[in-house]
C-alpha positions as CSV (number, residue, x, y, z in Angstrom):
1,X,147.3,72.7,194.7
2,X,145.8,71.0,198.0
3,X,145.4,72.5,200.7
4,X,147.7,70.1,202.7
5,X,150.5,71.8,200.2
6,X,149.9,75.8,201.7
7,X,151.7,76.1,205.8
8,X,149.8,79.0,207.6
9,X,152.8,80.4,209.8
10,X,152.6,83.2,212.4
11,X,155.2,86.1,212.2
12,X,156.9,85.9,215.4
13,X,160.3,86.8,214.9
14,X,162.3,90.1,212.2
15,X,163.5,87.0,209.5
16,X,159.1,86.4,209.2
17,X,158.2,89.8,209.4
18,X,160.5,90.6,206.5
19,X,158.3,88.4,204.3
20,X,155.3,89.4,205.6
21,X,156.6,93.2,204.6
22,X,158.0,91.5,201.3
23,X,155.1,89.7,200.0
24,X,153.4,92.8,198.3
25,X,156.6,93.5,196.4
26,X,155.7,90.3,194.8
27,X,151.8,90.9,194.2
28,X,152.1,94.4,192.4
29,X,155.5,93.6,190.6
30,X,155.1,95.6,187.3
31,X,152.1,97.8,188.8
32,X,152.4,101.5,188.0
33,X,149.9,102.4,190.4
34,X,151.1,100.9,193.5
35,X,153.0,102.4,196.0
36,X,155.3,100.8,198.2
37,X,154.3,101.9,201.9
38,X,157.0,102.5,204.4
39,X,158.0,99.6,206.1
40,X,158.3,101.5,209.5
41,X,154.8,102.8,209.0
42,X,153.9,99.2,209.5
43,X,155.7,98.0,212.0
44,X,154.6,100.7,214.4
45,X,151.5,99.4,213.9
46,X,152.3,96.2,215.3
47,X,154.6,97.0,218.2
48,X,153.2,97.9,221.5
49,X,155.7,100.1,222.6
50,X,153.6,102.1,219.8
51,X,150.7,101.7,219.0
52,X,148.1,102.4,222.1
53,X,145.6,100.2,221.3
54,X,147.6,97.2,222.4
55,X,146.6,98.3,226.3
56,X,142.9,96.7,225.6
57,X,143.8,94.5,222.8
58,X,145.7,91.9,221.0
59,X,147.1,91.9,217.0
60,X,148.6,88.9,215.5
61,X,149.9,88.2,211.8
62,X,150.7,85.1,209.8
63,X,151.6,84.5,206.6
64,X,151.0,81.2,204.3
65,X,153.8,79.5,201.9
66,X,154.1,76.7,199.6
67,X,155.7,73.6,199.9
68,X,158.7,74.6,198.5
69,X,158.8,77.9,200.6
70,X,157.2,80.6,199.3
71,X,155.4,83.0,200.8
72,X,152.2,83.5,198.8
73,X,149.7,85.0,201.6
74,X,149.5,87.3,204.1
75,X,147.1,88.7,207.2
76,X,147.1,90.3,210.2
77,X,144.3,89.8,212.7
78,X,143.9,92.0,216.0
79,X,141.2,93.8,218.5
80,X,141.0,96.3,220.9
81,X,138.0,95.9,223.8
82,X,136.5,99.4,223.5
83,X,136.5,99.7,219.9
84,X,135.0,96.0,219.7
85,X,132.4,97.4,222.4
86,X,131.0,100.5,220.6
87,X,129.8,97.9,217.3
88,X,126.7,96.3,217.3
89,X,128.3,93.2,218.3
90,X,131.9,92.5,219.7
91,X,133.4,93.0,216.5
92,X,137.8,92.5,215.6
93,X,139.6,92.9,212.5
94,X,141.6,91.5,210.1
95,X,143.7,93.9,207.4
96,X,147.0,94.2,205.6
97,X,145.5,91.4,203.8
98,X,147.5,90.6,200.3
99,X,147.7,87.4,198.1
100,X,147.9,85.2,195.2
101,X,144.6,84.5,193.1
102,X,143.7,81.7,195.3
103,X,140.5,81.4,197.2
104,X,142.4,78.6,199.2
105,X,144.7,80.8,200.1
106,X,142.9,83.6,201.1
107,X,140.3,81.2,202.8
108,X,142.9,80.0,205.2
109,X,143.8,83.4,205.8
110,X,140.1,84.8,206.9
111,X,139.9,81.8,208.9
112,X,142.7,81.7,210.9
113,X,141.9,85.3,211.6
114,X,138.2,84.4,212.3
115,X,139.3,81.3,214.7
116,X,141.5,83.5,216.7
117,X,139.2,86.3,216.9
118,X,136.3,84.4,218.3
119,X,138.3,82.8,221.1
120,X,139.1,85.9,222.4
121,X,135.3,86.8,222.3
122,X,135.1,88.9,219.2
123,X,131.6,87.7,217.2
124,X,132.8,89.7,214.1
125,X,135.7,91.2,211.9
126,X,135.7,93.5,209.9
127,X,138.1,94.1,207.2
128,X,140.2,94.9,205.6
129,X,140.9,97.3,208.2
130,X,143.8,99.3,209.9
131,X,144.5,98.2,214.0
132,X,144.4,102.3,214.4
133,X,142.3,104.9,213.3
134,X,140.2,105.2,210.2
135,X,142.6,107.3,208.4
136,X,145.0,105.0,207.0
137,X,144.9,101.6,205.8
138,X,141.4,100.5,205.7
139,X,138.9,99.4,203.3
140,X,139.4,97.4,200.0
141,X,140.1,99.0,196.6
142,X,136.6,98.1,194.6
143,X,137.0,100.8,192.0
144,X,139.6,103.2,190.7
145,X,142.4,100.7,189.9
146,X,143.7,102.6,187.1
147,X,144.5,105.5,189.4
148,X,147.3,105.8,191.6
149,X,146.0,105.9,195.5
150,X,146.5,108.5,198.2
151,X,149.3,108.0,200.8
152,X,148.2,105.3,203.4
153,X,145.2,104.5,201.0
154,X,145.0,100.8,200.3
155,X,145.5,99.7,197.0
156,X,144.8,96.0,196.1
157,X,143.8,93.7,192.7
158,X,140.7,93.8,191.5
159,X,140.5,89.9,192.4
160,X,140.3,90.4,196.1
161,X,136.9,91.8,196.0
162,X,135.8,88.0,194.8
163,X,138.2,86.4,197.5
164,X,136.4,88.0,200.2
165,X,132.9,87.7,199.1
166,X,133.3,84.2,198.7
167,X,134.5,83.7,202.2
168,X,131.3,85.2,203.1
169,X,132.0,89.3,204.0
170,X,129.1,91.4,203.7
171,X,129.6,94.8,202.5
172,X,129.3,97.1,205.4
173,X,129.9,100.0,203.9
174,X,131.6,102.2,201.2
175,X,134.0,105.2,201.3
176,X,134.6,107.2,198.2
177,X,137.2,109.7,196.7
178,X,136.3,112.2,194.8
179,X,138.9,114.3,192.2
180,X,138.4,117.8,191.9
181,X,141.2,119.2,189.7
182,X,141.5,123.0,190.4
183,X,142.1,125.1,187.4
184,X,139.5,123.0,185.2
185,X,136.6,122.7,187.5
186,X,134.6,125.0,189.4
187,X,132.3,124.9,192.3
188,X,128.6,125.1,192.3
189,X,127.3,129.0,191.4
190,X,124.9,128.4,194.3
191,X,128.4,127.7,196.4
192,X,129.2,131.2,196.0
193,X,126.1,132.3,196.5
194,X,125.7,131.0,200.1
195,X,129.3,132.2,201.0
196,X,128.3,135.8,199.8
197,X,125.1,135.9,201.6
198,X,127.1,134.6,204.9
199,X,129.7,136.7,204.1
200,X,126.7,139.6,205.1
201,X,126.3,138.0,208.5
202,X,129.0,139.1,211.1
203,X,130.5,137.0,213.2
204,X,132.1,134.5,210.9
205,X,135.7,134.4,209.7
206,X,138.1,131.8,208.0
207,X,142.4,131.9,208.1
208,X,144.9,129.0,207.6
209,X,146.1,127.4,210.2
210,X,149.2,129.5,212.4
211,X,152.5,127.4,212.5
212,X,153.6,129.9,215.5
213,X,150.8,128.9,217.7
214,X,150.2,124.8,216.9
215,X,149.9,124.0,219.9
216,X,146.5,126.4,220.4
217,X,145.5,125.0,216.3
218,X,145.5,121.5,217.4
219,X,143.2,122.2,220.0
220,X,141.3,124.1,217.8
221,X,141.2,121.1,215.3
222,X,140.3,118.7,219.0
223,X,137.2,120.8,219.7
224,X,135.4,120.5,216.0
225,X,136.4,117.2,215.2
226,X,134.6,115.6,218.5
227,X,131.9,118.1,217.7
228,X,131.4,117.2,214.2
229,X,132.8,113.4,213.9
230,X,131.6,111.8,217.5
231,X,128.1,111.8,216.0
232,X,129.4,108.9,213.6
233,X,128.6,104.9,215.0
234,X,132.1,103.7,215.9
235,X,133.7,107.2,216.5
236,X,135.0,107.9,219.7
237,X,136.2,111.7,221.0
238,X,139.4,112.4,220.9
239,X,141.9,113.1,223.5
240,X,144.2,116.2,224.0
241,X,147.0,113.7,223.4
242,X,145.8,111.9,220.6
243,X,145.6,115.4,218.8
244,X,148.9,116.3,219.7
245,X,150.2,113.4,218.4
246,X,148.6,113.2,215.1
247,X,149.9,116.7,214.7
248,X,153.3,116.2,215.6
249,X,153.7,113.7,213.2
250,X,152.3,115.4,210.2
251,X,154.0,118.8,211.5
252,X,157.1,117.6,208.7
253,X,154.6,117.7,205.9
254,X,152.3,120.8,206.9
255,X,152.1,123.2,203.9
256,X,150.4,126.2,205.8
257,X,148.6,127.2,202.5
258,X,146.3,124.5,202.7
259,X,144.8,124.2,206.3
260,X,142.5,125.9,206.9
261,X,139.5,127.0,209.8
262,X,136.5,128.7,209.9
263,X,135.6,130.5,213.2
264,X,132.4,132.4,214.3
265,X,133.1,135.0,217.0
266,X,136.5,133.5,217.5
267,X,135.0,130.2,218.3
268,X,136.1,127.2,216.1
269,X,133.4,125.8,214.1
270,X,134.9,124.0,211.2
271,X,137.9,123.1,209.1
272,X,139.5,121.7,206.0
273,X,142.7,119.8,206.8
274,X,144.5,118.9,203.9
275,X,148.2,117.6,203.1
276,X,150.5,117.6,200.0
277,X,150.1,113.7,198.8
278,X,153.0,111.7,200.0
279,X,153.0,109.0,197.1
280,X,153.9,111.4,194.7
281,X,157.2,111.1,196.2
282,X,157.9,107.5,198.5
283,X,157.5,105.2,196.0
284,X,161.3,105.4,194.5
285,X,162.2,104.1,198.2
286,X,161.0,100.8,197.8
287,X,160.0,100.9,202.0
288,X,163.0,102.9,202.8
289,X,162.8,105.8,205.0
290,X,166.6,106.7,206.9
291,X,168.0,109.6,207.3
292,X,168.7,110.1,203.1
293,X,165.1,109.4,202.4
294,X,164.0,111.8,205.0
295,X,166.0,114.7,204.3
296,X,165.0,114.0,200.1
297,X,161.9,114.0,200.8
298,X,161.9,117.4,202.4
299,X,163.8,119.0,200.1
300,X,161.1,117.5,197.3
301,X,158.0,118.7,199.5
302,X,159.5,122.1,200.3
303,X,162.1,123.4,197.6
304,X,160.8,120.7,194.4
305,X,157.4,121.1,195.4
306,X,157.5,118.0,193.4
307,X,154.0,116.5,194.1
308,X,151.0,118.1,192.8
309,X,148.3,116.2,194.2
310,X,146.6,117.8,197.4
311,X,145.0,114.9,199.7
312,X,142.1,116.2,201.6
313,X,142.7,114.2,204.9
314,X,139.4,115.6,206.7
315,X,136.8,118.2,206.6
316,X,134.5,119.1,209.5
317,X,131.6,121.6,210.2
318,X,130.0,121.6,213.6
319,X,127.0,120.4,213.8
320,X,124.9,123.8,215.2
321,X,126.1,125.2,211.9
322,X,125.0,122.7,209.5
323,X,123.1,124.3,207.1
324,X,124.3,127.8,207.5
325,X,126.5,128.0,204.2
326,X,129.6,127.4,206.4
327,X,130.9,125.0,203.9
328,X,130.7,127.2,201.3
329,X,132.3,130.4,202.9
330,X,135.2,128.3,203.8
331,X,135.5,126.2,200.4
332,X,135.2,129.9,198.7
333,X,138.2,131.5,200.8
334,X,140.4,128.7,200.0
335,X,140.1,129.4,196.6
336,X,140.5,133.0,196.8
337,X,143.1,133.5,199.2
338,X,145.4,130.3,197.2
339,X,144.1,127.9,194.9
340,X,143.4,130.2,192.2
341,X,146.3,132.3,193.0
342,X,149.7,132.3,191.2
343,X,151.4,130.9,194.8
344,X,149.5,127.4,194.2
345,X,151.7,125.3,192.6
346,X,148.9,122.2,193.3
347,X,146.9,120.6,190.4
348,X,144.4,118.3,191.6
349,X,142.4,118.3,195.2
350,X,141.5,114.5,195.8
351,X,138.6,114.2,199.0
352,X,139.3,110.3,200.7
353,X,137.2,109.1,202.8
354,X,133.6,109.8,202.2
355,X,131.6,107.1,203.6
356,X,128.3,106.1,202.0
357,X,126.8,106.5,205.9
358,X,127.0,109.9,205.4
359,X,124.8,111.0,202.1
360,X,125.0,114.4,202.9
361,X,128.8,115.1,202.2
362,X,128.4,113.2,199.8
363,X,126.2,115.3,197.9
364,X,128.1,118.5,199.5
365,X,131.1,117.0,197.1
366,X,128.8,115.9,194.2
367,X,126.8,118.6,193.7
368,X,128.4,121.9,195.7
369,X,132.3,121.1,194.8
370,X,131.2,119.5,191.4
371,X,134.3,116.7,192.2
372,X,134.0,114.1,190.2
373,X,134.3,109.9,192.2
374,X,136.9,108.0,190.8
375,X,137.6,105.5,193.5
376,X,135.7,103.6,196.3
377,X,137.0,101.7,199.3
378,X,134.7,99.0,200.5
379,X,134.9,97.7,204.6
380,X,133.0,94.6,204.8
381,X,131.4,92.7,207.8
382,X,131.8,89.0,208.6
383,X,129.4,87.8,211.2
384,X,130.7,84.6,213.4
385,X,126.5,83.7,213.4
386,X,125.8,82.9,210.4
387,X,122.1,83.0,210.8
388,X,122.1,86.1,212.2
389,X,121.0,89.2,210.9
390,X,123.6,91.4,209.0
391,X,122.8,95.4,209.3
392,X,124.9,97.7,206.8
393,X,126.7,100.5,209.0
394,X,124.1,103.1,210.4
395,X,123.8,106.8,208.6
396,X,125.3,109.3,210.3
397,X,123.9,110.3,213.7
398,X,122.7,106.9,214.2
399,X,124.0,104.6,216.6
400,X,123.1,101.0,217.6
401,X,124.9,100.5,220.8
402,X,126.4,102.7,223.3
C-alpha cells in the first residue's frame, strides 16, 4: 500500500482518543501474554491537570489509518525542558508506540514525532519511553515474549525491534528482569555469609515498612532514593511531594510483608520496595477500572491473594555503604522473617528494571540472588544529526552534562 493510502491524524478530541486507546486491542488480539493496561492509567498521562510535567513541556499523539478508515498506527510524542536539559543533548520522546507490520507505517510515526520534536528545539528522542518517570512504560520488549510482563511493563511484538532500527534508533541502553522463584532457588552461600558477619557489627537493623506511620516511611524511602539513585545520568532528586504522591497511590496495593528497610543507628540506608504484580489480576477488565473493578480487585489482592507474582519495583543501598554486605543482610531478613515462612503465599520474585549502565546490580542479581534474566527492555536513541556522534547511556556515576 502507498503511502498516499495511510492519513497521520492527531488525537485531539475523546471519539480519537478512543482509537488511539483501542488500537492495541487489535495488535495483541489472541495474545496470552498481553495485558490490557487501564485506560485511565493513560489518560492521566496525557492531561495536564495531571501529569506535572506538562508545566515545562508539551505531549502530542496521533494516530494513522487506512483509506478506508482504520486505525493501523499509533504514537505519542512529548518533552519536558528540564528533563530534555539533563541529556547530553536536548533530547524528547516518543512512546505508547503500537502498529501493524509496516515499516511505512511506523516510519510516518517516528517522523512526525521527530518533526515536531525538533521545532520545539529537542535534537533527540528517545523511545519508546513514558512522558513520567522511568517506572512504567518505557523501553521496548527485545526478549522474553513468551512471558507475561509486569504491571506498567511494556509488552510489544517481536517485529518492532526491526521497525525502529530501520528508522535509524540506536540502542541506548538495556534494562533487564530477572526471575527468582522462591521455594526453588537459593541465594548465593557467600550472601549469607556477609549478612552473618554484618549481623556481628552493631548498628545495623532491617523491619518492613510501618503502615501506622507512612507518612515518616515515605520520607524514609525520599532520603535513600536521592542518595542512592541521583548518582544515575538523567535522575533527578526527588521532592517531598513527589514521594508522597507515589505512595499515596500505591498505598491500595501495599502488602506490608514485602517492604522492607534497612537502617544503621536508626538512620535509613537502604530498601527493597516491592508490590504484589497487578497483571495477575487487570487483565479480565479489558481497560476497565470503576467502582466494580476496584472494589474486585481488592478483594482479589487482600482476601484471594489471587496473584502470586511479587514485582520488585526498586531496590536501593546508599552509596557510603556500598560494599558493606548491606544487600545481603537485608536480602537474608526478608527471607527469614517471610519468604520462607508459612505466611508467604508468593511464588516467584521478578527484579524490573536493571539497566545495563549499572553492571554492578547486575551482577548483585546474577551472582548474589542467583535470579535467573528472562526479559530485557531496550530504550533506544535517535539523534536529529545524523553525523554526529551517538554515545550509549553513561555507567552509573557518570554524567555528561549537568
Amino acid at each position: 500500500m502507498s503511502k498516499e493510502k495511510y492519513l497521520l491524524q492527531e488525537v485531539t478530541d475523546a471519539a480519537l482518543e478512543r482509537e488511539w486507546l483501542d488500537l492495541p486491542k487489535k495488535i495483541y488480539k489472541g495474545n496470552r501474554n498481553w495485558v490490557c493496561p487501564i485506560d485511565d492509567d493513560i489518560r492521566k498521562i496525557f492531561d495536564p491537570r495531571v501529569n506535572e510535567l506538562f508545566a515545562d513541556g508539551e505531549a502530542i499523539r496521533w494516530v494513522v489509518r487506512t483509506a478506508n478508515g482504520e486505525v493501523v498506527g499509533r504514537i505519542a510524542a512529548f518533552y519536558n525542558k528540564e528533563k530534555a536539559a539533563i541529556e547530553e543533548q536536548m533530547t524528547g520522546g516518543c512512546g505508547f508506540f503500537e502498529s501493524i507490520d509496516s515499516q511505512e507505517v511506523a516510519d510516518m510515526l517516528f517522523e512526525a514525532s521527530r518533526i515536531w520534536l525538533a521545532a520545539r528545539g529537542m535534537e533527540a528522542m528517545d523511545g519508546p519511553i513514558n512522558f513520567g518517570q522511568r517506572d512504567a512504560w518505557w523501553g521496548l520488549l527485545v526478549e522474553g515474549y513468551e512471558f507475561q510482563p509486569l504491571f506498567e511493563n511494556p509488552y510489544n511484538p517481536s517485529y518492532y525491534k526491526e521497525l525502529f532500527e530501520n528508522y535509524g534508533f540506536k540502542n541506548y541502553f538495556n534494562q533487564n528482569t530477572y526471575i527468582w522463584k522462591i521455594y526453588d532457588d537459593d541465594v548465593n552461600a557467600r550472601v549469607h555469609d556477609r549478612a552473618k558477619r554484618l549481623s556481628t557489627v552493631p548498628g545495623y537493623s532491617y523491619r518492613p515498612i510501618d503502615m501506622d506511620h507512612l507518612e515518616e516511611e515515605t520520607e524514609n524511602f525520599r532520603i535513600v532514593y536521592n542518595k542512592a539513585w541521583s548518582l544515575f545520568s538523567g535522575v533527578k532528586p526527588m521532592t517531598r511531594e513527589e514521594a508522597q504522591h507515589m505512595m499515596l497511590k500505591m498505598k491500595p496495593i501495599i502488602d506490608p510483608d514485602i517492604i522492607f528497610f534497612a537502617y544503621f543507628n536508626d538512620e535509613p540506608i537502604g530498601f527493597f520496595i516491592m508490590v504484589p504484580d497487578l497483571n495477575r489480576i487487570i487483565g479480565k477488565y479489558n481497560g476497565k477500572f470503576g467502582l466494580w473493578q476496584k472494589l474486585h480487585l481488592m478483594w482479589d489482592l487482600k482476601v484471594k491473594r489471587a496473584t502470586d507474582r511479587i514485582f520488585g519495583v526498586i531496590f536501593g543501598i546508599v552509596p557510603e555503604f556500598h560494599g558493606k554486605g548491606v544487600e545481603s543482610g537485608l536480602m537474608c531478613y526478608i527471607l527469614e522473617n517471610y519468604m520462607r515462612t508459612p505466611r508467604n503465599h508468593y511464588k516467584t520474585i521478578e527484579f524490573a528494571w536493571i539497566g545495563d549502565f549499572n553492571p554492578v546490580m547486575n551482577r548483585m542479581i546474577e551472582n548474589y540472588v542467583c535470579a535467573t534474566r528472562h526479559k530485557m527492555h531496550t530504550t533506544y536513541r535517535y539523534l536529529f544529526d545524523r553525523e554526529k556522534e551517538f554515545h550509549r547511556c553513561p555507567r552509573l556515576g557518570v554524567k555528561r552534562r549537568e
